[in-house]
N, C-alpha and C positions, 0 to 999 in steps of 0.2 A: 486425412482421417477426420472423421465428421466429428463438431462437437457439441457440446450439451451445457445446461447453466441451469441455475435458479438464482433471484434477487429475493433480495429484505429488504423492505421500505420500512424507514422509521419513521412512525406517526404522528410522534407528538410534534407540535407546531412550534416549542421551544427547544426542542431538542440542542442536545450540546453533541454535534455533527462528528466532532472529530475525536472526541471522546466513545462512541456509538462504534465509527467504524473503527475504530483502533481495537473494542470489542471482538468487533467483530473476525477480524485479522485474528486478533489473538487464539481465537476458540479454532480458528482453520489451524493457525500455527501448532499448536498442540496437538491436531486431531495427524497431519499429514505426516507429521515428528514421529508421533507412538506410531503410525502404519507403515511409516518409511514409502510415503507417495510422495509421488515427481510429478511436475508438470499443470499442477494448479493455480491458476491464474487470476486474480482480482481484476474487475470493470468496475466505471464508476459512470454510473448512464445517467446522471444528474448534474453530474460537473460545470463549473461555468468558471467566470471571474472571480466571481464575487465568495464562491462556496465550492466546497466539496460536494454537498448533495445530499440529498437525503437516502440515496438507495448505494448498496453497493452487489456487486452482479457474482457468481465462484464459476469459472468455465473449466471444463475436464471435456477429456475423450470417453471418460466413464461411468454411464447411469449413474452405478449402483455405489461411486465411490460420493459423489455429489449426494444423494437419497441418505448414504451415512452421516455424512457434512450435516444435512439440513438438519437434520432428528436429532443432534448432539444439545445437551439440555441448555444451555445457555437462550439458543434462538427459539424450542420451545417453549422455557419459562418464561420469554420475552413478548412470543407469540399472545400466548394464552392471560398476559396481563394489561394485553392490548397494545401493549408497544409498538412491537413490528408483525407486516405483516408478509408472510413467506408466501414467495409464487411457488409456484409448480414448476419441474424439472422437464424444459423444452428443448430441441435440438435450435444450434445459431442456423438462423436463417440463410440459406444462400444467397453469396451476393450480399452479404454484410460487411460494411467498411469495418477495416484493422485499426486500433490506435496502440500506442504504446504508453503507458503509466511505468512511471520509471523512478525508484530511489535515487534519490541524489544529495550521499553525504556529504559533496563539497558545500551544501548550503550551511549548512552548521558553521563552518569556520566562520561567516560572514560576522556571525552573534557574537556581543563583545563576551559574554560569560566563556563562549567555546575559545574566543579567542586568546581569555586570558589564562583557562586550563592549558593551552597549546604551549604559551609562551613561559607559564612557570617548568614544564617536563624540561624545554627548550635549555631554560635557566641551570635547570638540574641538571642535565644529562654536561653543559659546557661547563660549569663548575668539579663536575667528575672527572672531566678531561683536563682539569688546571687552568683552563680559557678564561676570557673576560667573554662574561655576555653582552653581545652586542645585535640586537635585534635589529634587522632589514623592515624599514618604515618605510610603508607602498601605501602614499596616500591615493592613488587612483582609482577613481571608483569603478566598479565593476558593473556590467549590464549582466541583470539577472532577469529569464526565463520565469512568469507565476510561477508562482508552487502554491500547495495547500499541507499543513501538518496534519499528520496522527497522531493521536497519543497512545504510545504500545506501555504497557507494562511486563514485563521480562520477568517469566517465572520463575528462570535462574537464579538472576542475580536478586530478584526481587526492588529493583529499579525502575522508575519510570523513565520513557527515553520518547522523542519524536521521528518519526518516518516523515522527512519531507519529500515531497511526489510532486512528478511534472506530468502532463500529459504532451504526448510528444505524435505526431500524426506522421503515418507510415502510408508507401504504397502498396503495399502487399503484406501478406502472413508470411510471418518468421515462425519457427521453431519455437516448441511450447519451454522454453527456459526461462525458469520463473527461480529469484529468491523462496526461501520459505516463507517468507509475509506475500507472496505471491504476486512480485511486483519485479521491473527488471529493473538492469542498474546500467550506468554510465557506460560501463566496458564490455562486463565479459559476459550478461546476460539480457540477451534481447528481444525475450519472450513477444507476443502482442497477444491482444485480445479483439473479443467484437467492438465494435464502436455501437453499442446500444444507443445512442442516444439521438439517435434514428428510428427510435421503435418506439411506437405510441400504439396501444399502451404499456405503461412499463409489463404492469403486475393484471 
């Protein structure tokens, strides 16, 4: 099934990257929530080592659901104060490499703050059972994959939280199975996207 995209490039030259796209995420998350859309997918066609990027790319099989996306006031009051600037809605080119961007909440644990939320529950939960707590001390260090954070704020809970993301390179397109932050994860969803960062010019 053929698909379609538009990117936001943010402008300004100090931008705070990850804060922008976590933005940005957010206003899709809400938009695809109230519609009850599937299959919306995040690219990040600026990614490197160093950075997440300044653009981030929303692919669908859907003009007209992408054409609603874009219009939602967020990215035009963004638009119009010069922040970002919104491409136009083009079909992925044929013959576009697939990558994968992938949540990966085992990186949280690695941080001592996550670490030490884990091991107070841990505390709790063996004290309710009459246990002595006795925590398994794994000083081996672990070989970690880049990532880059997001920062999502959660309309729910009204909590700020981090999306840490990998980019993960694929031989072929998978199935559009996307989280709703529109990104796949470890297991059970292994959406891909275009690999835009192949495509000069972005916007």
């Amino acid at each position: 099934m053929k698909r379609y995209y538009f990117m936001v490039q943010f402008l300004p030259e100090q931008a705070n990257l990850a804060l922008l796209t976590g933005r940005c995420i957010s206003v899709m998350h809400g938009f695809i929530c109230k519609h009850e859309i599937e299959g919306v997918g995040v690219s990040f066609p600026a990614w490197s080592d160093a950075s997440i990027g300044n653009l981030i790319a929303f692919v669908h099989t859907d003009v007209d659901t992408l054409k609603e996306l874009s219009q939602q006031h967020y990215f035009q009051d963004m638009e119009e104060c010069g922040f970002f600037s919104i491409g136009n809605i083009e079909a992925v080119p044929d013959g576009c490499a697939e990558v994968r961007f992938k949540r990966n909440q085992g990186i949280a644990k690695i941080f001592v703050g996550e670490t030490r939320r884990r091991l107070k529950r841990s505390e709790k939960r063996a004290l309710a059972r009459g246990e002595v707590f006795n925590p398994n001390k794994n000083g081996e260090p672990r070989e970690l994959v880049r990532f880059h954070c997001i920062a999502i704020a959660s309309t729910s809970t009204e909590q700020d939280f981090l999306l840490h993301v990998q980019k993960e390179s694929v031989q072929k397109r998978e199935e559009a199975e996307f989280s709703q932050y529109g990104l796949a994860t470890n297991k059970v969803l292994k959406g891909t996207v275009p690999d835009f960062s192949m495509i000069r010019p972005y916007l």
